[in-house]
C-alpha positions as semicolon CSV with decimal commas, in nm:
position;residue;x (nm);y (nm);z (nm)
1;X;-1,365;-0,057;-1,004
2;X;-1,199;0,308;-1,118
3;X;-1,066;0,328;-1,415
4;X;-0,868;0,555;-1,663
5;X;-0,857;0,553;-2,024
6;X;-0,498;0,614;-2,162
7;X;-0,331;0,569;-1,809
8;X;-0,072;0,347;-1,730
9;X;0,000;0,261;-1,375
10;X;0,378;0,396;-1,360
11;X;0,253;0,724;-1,573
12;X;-0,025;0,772;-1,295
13;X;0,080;1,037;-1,022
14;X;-0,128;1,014;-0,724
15;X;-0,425;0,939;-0,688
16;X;-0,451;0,741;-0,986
17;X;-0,757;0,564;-1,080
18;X;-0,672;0,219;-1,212
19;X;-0,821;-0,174;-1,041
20;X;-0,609;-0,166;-0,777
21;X;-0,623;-0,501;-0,776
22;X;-0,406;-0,572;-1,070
23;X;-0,134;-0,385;-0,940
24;X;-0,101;-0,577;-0,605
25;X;-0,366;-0,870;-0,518
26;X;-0,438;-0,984;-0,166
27;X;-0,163;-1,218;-0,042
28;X;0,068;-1,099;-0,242
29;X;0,414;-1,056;-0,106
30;X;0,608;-0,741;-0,159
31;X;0,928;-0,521;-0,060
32;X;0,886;-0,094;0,001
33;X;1,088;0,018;-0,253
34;X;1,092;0,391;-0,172
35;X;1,148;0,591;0,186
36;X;0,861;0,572;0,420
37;X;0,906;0,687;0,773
38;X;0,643;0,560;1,026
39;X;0,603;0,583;1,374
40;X;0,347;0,364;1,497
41;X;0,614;0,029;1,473
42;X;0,521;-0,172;1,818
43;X;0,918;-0,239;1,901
44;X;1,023;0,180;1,796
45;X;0,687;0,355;1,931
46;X;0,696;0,706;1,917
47;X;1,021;0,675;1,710
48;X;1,083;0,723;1,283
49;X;1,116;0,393;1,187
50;X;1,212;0,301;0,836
51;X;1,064;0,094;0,600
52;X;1,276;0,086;0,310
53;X;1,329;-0,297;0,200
54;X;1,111;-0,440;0,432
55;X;0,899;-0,733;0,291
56;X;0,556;-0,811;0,395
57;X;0,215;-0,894;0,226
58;X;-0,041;-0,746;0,097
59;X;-0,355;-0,813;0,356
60;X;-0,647;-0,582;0,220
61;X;-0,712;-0,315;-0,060
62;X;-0,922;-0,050;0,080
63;X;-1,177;0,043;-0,216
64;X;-1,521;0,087;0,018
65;X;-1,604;0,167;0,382
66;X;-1,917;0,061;0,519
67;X;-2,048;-0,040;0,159
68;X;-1,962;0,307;0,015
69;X;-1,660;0,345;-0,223
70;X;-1,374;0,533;-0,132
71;X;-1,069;0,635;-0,295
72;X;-0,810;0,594;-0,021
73;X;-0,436;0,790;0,001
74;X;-0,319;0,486;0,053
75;X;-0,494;0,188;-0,042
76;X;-0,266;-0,091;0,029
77;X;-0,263;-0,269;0,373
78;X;0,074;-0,454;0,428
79;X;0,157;-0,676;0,732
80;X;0,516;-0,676;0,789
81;X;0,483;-0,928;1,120
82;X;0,274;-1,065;1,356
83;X;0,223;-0,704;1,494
84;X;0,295;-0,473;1,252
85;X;0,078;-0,371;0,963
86;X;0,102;-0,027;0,758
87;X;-0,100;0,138;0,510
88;X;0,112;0,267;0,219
89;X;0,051;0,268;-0,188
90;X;0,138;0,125;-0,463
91;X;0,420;0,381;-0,586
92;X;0,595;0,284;-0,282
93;X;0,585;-0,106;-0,320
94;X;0,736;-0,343;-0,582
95;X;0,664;-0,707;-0,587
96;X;0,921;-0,909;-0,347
């Protein structure tokens, strides 16, 4: 995948061009760490809803779309329940 020589993941600012997949793997469970309003929750529609602390798992790392490779803002698609799912990146998620 991307890569940067010299780079470690908590010196990167984004976008930063690491394997994404070392960082966070599919299935792998973890908690927002940092402020991230959203507004597309199914119980606060239409409504900031905050997801500091909230623990869900990592379902998919966007790297292509349609068999081309794209670097997405936000890479990392979390599901938080059975109908909530966000896309956010890895400076604002820590392993739960």
């Amino acid at each position: 995948m991307w890569e940067y020589k010299n780079t470690l993941a908590s010196d990167c600012l984004s976008p930063c061009y690491l394997d994404m997949d070392e960082l966070f793997p599919v299935h792998t469970r973890v908690r927002v760490k940092k402020s991230v309003l959203v507004y597309h929750h199914p119980d606060h529609r239409n409504q900031p809803f905050e997801l500091l602390g909230q623990v869900g798992e990592v379902e998919a790392v966007i790297r292509d779309w349609h068999g081309r490779p794209v670097s997405a803002n936000l890479p990392y698609l979390v599901k938080f329940g059975p109908k909530f799912k966000a896309h956010l990146e890895a400076s604002e998620l820590e392993r739960a």
